[in-house]
MITORMAR-941795 format. One line per 8 residues: number of its first residue (from 0); for each residue z negated, y, x negated of C-alpha. Coordinates in Angstrom, 2 decimals, padded with zeros to 5 digits. Layout:
MITORMAR-941795
NUM> Z,Y,X; ...
//
This chain:
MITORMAR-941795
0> 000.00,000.00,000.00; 000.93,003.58,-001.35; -001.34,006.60,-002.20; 000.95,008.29,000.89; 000.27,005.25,003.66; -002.97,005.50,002.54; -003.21,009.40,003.08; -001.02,008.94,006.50
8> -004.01,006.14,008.09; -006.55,008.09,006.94; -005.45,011.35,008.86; -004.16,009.32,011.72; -008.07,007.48,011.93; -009.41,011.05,011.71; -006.59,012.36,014.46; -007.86,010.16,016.95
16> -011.74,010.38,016.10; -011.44,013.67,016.67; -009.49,013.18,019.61; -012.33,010.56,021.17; -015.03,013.24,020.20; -013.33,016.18,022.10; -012.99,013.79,025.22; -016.59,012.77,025.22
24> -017.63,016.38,024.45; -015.18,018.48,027.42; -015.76,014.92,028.87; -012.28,014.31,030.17; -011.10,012.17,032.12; -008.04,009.72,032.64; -005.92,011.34,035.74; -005.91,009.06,038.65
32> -005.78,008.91,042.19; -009.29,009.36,044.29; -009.92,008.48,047.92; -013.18,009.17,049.51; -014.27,007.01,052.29; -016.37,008.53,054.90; -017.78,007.25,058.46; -017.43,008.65,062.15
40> -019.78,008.49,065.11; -017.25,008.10,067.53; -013.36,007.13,068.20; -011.58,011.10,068.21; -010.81,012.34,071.74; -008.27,014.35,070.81; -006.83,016.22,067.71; -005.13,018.64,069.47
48> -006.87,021.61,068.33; -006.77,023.45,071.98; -008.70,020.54,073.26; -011.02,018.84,070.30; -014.41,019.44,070.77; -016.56,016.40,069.69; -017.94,016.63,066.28; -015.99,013.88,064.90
56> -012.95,015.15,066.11; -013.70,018.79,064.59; -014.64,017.10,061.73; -011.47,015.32,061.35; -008.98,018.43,062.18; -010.59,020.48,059.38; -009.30,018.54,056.54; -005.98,019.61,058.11
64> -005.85,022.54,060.38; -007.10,025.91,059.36; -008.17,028.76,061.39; -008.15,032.57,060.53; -011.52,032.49,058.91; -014.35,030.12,057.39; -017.74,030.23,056.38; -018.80,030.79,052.38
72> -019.68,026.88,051.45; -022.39,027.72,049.38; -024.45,030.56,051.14; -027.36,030.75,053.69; -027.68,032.64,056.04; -023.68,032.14,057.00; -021.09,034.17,055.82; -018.14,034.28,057.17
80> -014.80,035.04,054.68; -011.16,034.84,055.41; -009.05,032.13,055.38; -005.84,031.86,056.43; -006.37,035.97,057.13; -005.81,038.37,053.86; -009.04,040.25,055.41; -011.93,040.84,057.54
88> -010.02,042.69,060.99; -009.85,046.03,060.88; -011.39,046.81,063.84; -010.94,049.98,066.45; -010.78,051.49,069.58; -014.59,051.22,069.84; -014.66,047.36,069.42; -011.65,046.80,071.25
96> -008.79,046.14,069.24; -008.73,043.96,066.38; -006.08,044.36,063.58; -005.65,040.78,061.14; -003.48,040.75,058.30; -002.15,037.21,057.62; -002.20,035.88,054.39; 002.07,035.61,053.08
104> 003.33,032.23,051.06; 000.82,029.58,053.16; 002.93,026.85,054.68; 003.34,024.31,056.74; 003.11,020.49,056.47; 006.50,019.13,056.29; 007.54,018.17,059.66; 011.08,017.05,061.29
112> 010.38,019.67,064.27; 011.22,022.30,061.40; 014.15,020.22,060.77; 014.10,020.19,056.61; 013.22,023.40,056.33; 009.17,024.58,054.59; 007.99,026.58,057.27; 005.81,029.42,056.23
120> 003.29,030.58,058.98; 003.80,033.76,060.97; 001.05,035.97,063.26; 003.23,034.37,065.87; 001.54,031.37,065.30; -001.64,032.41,066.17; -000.11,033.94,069.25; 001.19,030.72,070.62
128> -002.32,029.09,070.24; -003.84,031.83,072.06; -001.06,030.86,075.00; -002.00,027.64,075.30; -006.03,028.35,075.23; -005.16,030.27,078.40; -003.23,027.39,079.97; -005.20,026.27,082.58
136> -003.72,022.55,082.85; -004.74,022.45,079.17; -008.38,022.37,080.09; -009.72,023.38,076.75; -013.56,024.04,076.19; -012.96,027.00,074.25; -010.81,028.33,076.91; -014.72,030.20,078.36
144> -015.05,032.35,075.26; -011.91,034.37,076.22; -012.06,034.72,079.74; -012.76,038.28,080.87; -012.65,038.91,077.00; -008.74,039.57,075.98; -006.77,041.20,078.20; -004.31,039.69,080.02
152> -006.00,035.97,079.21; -007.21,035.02,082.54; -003.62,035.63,084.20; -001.77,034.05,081.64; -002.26,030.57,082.98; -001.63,030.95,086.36; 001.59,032.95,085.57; 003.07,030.42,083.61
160> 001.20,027.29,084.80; 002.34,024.36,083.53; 005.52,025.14,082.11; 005.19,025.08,078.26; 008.91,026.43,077.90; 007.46,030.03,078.66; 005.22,030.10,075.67; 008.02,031.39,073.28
168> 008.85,033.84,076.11; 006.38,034.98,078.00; 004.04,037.18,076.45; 000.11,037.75,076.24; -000.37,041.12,076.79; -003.89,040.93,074.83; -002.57,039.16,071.80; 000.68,039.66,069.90
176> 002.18,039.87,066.60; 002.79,043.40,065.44; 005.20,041.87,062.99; 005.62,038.62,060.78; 002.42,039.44,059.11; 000.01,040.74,061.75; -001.99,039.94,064.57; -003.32,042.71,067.25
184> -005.65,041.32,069.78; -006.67,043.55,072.69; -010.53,043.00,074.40; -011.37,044.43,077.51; -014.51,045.20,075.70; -016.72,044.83,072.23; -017.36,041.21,071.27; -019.96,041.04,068.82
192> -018.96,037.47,067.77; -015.41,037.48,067.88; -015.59,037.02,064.37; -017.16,033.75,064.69; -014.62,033.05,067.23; -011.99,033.36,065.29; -013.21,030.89,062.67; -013.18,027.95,065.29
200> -010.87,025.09,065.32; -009.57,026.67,068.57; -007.46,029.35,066.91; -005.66,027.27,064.44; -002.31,028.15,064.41; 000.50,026.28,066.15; 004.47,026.65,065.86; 006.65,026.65,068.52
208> 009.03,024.45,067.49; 005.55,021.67,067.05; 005.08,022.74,070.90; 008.72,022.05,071.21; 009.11,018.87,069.65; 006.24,017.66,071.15; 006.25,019.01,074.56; 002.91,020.60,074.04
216> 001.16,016.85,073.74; -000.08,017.12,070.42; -003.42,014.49,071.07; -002.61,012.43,068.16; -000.91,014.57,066.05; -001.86,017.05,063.40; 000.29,019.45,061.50; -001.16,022.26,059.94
224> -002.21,024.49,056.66; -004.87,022.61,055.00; -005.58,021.08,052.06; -004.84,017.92,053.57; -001.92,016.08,055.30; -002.59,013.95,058.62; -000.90,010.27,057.48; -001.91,009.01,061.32
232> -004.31,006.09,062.27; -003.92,002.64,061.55; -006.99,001.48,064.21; -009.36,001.21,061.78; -009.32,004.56,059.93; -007.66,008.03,060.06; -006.02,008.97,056.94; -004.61,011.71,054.78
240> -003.33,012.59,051.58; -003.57,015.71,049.56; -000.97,018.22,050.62; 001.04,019.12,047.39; 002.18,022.39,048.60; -001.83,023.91,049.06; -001.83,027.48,047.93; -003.66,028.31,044.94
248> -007.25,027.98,046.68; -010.98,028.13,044.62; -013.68,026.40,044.47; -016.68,029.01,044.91; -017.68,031.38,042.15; -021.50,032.21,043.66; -023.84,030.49,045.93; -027.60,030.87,047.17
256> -031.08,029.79,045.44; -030.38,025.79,046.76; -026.76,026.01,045.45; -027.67,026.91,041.93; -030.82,024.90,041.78; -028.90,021.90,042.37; -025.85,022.84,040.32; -023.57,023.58,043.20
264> -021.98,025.84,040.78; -020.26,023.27,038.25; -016.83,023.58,039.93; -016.57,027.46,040.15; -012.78,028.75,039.31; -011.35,025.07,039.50; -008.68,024.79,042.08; -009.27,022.90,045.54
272> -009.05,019.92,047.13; -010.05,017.40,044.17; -009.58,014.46,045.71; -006.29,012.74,046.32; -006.77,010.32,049.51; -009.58,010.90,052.43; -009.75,007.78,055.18; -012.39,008.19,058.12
280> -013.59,005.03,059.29; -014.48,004.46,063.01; -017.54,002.30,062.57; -020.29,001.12,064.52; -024.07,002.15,063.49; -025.49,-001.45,062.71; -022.55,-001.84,060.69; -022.67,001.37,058.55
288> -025.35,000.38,056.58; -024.06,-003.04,054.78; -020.59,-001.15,054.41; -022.43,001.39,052.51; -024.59,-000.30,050.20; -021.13,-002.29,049.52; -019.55,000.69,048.33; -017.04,000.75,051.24
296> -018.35,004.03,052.14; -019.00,006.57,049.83; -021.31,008.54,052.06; -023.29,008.23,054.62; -025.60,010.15,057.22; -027.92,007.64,057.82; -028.43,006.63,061.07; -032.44,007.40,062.11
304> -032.89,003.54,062.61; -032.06,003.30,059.27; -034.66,005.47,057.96; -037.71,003.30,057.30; -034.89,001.66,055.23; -035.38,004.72,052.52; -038.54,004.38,051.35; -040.78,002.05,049.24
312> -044.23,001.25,051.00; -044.86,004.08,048.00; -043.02,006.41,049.55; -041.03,005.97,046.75; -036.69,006.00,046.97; -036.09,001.73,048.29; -035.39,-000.23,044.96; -031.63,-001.23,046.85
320> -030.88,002.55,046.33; -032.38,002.98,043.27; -030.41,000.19,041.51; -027.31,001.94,042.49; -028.44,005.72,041.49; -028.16,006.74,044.69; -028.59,010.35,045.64; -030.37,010.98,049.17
328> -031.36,014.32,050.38; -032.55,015.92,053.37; -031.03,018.70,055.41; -031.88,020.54,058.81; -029.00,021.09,060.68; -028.20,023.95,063.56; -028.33,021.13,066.41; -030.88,020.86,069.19
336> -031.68,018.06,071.99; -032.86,018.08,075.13; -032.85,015.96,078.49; -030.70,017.69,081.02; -030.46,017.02,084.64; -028.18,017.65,086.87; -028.55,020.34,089.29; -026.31,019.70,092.30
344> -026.99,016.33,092.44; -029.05,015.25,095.74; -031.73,013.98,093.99; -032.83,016.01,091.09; -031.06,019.01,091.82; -033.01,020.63,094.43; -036.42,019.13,093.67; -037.92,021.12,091.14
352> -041.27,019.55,091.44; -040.00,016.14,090.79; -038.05,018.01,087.46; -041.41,018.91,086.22; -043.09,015.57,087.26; -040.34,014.14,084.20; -041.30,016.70,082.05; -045.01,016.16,082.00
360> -044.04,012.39,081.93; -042.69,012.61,078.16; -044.78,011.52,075.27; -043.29,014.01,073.05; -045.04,013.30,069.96; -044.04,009.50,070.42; -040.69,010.23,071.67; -040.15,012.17,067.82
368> -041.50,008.93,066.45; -039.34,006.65,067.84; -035.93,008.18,067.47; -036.24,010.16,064.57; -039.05,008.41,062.40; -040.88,012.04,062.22; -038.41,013.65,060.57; -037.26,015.87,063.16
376> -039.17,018.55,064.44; -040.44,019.17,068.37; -038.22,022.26,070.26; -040.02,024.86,071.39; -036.92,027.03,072.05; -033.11,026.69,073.34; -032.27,027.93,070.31; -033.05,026.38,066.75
384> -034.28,027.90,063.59; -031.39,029.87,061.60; -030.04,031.00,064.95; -030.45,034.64,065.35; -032.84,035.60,068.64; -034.83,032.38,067.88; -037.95,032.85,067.70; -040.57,030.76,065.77
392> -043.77,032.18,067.71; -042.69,030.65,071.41; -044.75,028.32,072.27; -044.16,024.41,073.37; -043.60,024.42,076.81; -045.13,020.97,077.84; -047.18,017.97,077.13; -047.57,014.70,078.02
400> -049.72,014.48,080.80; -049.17,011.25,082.89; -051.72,012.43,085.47; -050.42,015.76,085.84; -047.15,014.28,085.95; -048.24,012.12,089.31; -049.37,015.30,090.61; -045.99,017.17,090.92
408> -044.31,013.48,092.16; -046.53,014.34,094.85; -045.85,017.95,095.14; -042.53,016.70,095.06; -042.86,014.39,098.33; -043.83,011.46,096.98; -047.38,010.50,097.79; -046.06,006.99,097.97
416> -043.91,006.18,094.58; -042.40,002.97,096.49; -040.11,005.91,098.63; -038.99,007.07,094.98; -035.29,006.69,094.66; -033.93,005.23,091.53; -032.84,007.18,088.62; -029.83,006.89,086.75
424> -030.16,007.79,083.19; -026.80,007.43,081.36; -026.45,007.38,077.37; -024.49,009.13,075.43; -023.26,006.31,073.47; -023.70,002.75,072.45; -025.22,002.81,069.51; -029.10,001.75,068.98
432> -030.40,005.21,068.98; -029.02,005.55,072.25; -030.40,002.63,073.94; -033.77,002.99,072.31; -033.86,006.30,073.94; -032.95,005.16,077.24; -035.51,002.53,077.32; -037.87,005.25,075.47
440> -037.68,007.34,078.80; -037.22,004.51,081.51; -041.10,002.77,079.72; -042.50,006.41,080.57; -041.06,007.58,083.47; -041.54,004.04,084.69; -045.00,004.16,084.12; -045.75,006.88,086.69
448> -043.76,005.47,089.72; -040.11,005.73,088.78; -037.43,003.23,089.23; -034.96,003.73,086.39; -031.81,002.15,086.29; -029.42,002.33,082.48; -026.06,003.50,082.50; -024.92,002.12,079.05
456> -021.99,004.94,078.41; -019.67,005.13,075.39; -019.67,008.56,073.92; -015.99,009.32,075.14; -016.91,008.07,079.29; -020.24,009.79,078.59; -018.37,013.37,077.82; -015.47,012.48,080.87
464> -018.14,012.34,083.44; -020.73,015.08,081.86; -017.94,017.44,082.67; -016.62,016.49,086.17; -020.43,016.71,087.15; -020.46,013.49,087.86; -024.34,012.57,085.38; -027.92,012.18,087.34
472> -029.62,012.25,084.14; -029.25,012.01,080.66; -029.98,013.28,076.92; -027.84,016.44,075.78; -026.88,017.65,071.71; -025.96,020.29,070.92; -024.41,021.18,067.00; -023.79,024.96,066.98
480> -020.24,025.59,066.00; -021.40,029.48,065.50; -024.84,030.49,064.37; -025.34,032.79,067.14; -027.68,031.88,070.95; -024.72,032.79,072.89; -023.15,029.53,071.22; -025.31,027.24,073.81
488> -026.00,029.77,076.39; -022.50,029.23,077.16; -023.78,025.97,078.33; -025.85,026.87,080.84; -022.95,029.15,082.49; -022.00,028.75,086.41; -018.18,029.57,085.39; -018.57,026.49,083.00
496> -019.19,023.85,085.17; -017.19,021.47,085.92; -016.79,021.78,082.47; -019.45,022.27,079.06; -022.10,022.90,081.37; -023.17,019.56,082.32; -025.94,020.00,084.26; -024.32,022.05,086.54
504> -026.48,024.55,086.82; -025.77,028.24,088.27; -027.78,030.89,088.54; -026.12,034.70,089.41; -029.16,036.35,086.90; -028.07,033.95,083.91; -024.52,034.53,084.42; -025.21,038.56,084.66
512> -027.28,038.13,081.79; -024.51,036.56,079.65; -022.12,038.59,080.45; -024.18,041.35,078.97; -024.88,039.49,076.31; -021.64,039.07,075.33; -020.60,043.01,075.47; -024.00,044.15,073.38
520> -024.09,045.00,070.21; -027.18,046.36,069.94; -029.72,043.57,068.26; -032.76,044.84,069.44; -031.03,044.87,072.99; -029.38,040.75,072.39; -032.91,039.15,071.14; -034.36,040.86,074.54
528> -031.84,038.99,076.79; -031.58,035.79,074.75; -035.46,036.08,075.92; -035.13,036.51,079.49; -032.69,034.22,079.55; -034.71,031.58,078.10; -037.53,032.48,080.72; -035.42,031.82,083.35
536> -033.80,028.13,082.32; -037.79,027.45,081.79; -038.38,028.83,085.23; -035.34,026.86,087.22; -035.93,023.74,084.64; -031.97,022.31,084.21; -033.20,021.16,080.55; -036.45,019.90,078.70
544> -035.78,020.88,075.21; -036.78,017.92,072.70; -036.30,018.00,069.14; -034.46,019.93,066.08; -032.56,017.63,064.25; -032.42,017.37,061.05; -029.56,014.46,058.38; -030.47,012.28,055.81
552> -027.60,012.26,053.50; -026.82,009.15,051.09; -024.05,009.37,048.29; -022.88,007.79,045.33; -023.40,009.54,042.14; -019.74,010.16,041.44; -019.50,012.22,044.48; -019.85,015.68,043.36
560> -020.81,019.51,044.73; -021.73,018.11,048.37; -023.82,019.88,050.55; -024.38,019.38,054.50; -023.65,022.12,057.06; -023.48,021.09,061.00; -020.56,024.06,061.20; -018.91,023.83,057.65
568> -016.45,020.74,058.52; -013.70,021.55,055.70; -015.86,020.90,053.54; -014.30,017.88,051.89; -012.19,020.18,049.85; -014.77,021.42,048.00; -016.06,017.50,047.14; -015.16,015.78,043.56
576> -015.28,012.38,042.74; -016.01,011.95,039.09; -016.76,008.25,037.89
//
């Protein structure tokens, strides 16, 4: 071997030391393909964004569909920051007219409705979404927050009714686009949260020609702006793929106290989404668990009968998890439940005696035992901490108090509990919470003269007949898609029912009371009606509020900069996977 081979190996060893040091030290990483596997609740009802409402279906139209603004990932309180808008509105007329620039180069998914072509989005977009909000034969939930809100939005729907062909020609007189790049929407008067609004899955943006093509059906189909592309679903899981013409998009550059304690900050400048594939599972709850811990799921909410499953007699993390390096952590979310009756039925509906005979029939204390292993804390409000006009001071409303509980059954008319008539308490799902809930309140309402009889609903019948009216009795959730009280006040709206407001409850003071609501700006003036307006649900009785809920969160350790927010649902984006 020559003194020049020799020199050549010895710089060529030395090349790729230095090379192996550098990757260990900037720790790089062989590019490859990532897919995240996560879980839902509940098969989607829709993904039609004028119609999706269920958290799993919100959940899955984020990764996809983008509305005009978001909230910061990484800050509490909220803050909301544009998205597919170039700014906050500029806002005039006294609160009345709302000017949104729209951000220029942010496209479409390719799609054969825009027949080869990329297909930028236009204000127009926006314009056609707001159309088919106001079509009535739509019947979308979010359809409430505009009525008597934008002008010309309540006509719209009858004067077009259900011919979809006059979207691209008849216009809105509230909401047009002043040109390619600019949206002007017209109120009939201020809107403190129109904001919010605006950053709902509701206002995502949606091309004629998709209307078109599609004949305004677009349940099970998804083609927006996001970071993601909708690949369809194959009956076990949805899936999509990282959409290779994203803008250039950022991971965040600041964060609260929580998000730099725990090193949310890592990512800051890098460019968003990270990972490649995402595939949402429809799974059952007493299977979630096994798929889990078999790394078929890379994270999990963990269902509450899965709690005790956490913890070492200790109280230390279970040594399953621990072998694995696990990461669990706790989060309260903006979500409240309560048991909800419903109003104009026979039965419960005009008996308000025999309303508060239930309520005094509830072992609260026990009840927070049962289905959330005390880790979620007793309501004492509507509204839930974080919420502005919540307040922390109000105190519980009832106790469990079998006796006094008799007392109003015979206030009620029932001296003798063999003339009771049987209740029909209906689940809202068929997974084990549910049903230990159901037979949670049939043991104690039982025990005081009841007859209770199980109506074992899957969450999709459970939501059909909620809204036609058509419950006696059953538990209610709420997860606050806007951290304002108006947000579930909605659901307690006479306008509403058939509809969100299961319970069917009307009262003319509530309605007046909302209606102010939503045209004050005035804060001082808002927390005083969100408190009379609380006073008077407590009064009439339509709901017993009973616990804020709170998520236990499992993931594996490769899963990276992931924090849990009941009304962030894009937030997959943000997540890394990094082995």
């Amino acid at each position: 071997m020559n003194k020049r081979t020799l020199i050549f190996g010895a710089l060529l060893t030395g090349l790729l030391a230095l090379t192996y040091w550098s990757w260990k030290q900037l720790k790089f990483s062989p590019i490859s393909p990532t897919t995240i596997h996560l879980t839902l609740d509940n098969a989607v009802e829709s993904l039609d964004p004028v119609r999706a409402y269920s958290d799993d279906s919100l959940v899955v139209s984020a990764q996809v569909l983008e509305p005009l603004y978001q909230y910061h990932y990484l800050k509490r309180p909220y803050e909301i920051q544009p998205l597919l808008a170039e700014a906050n509105p500029l806002i005039e007329r006294e609160g009345t007219l709302y000017k949104i620039k729209i951000k220029k180069g942010i496209f479409f998914h390719d799609h054969p409705a825009f027949k080869g072509k990329s297909r930028e989005l236009m204000a127009d977009d926006f314009v056609i979404q707001f159309k088919r909000l106001a079509m009535e034969s739509l019947k979308s939930p979010g359809r409430s927050l505009f009525t008597g809100l934008i002008e010309g939005f309540d006509d719209y729907g009858k004067l077009i009714g259900e011919d979809w062909t006059k979207l691209n020609t008849y216009p809105l007189k509230g909401v047009e686009a002043r040109d390619r790049w600019t949206l002007i929407i017209s109120l009939k008067k201020p809107e403190p949260n129109l904001i919010y609004y605006l950053s709902l899955n509701f206002i995502s943006p949606v091309p004629f020609e998709l209307v078109e093509h599609f004949k305004n059906d677009l349940s099970d189909s998804m083609i927006g702006t996001g970071p993601y592309v909708y690949r369809g679903f194959n009956g076990k899981f949805f899936e999509m793929q990282k959409f290779l013409g994203y803008r250039e998009d950022y991971y965040p550059t600041s964060g609260d106290r929580y998000a730099n304690v725990q090193k949310l900050l890592v990512s800051s400048k890098e460019k968003i989404p990270f990972i490649d594939t995402v595939r949402f599972y429809v799974t059952q709850e007493d299977e979630r668990w096994e798929k889990f811990l078999n790394h078929e799921i890379d994270l999990l909410s963990v269902p509450k009968t899965f709690i005790p499953r956490l913890y070492n007699s200790d109280g230390g993390l279970a040594t399953e998890l621990r072998k694995q390096d696990l990461r669990l952590k706790h989060f309260p979310i903006l979500a409240n439940r309560w048991y909800s009756f419903n109003m104009r039925h026979p039965v419960f509906g005009k008996n308000k005696n025999l309303r508060l005979a239930v309520a005094y029939a509830i072992d609260y204390t026990k009840y927070i035992q049962v289905i959330s292993q005390n880790t979620n804390l007793r309501a004492n409000s509507l509204l839930v901490p974080g919420i502005a006009g919540y307040r922390p001071t109000e105190d519980l409303r009832f106790r469990y108090d079998p006796n006094l509980a008799k007392e109003y059954l015979k206030k009620a008319g029932f001296s003798d509990p063999s003339k009771l008539p049987e209740i029909v308490y209906s689940t809202r799902g068929t997974q084990a919470i549910h049903l230990m809930e159901a037979e949670f309140i049939k043991e104690h309402l039982e025990a005081i003269g009841f007859k209770v009889k199980i109506e074992v609903l899957p969450f999709s019948d459970f939501l059909k007949k909620g809204r036609a009216g058509e419950l006696m009795f059953f538990t209610d959730n709420w997860l606050f898609d806007y951290p304002d009280g108006e947000n579930i006040l909605q659901l307690l709206i006479s306008s509403n029912s058939p509809g969100i407001n299961k319970s069917g409850y009307s009262n003319a003071k509530m309605d007046a009371l909302y209606m102010e609501l939503k045209r004050t700006t005035n804060l001082e003036r808002r927390e005083k009606i969100f408190k009379d307006m609380e006073t008077q649900v407590f009064e009439d009785l339509p709901w017993i509020p009973m616990m804020y809920e709170s998520s236990f969160v499992l993931h594996y350790p490769e899963i990276k900069n992931f924090r849990k927010s009941s009304i962030i649902r894009n937030y997959i984006k943000y997540l890394k996977i990094e082995n």
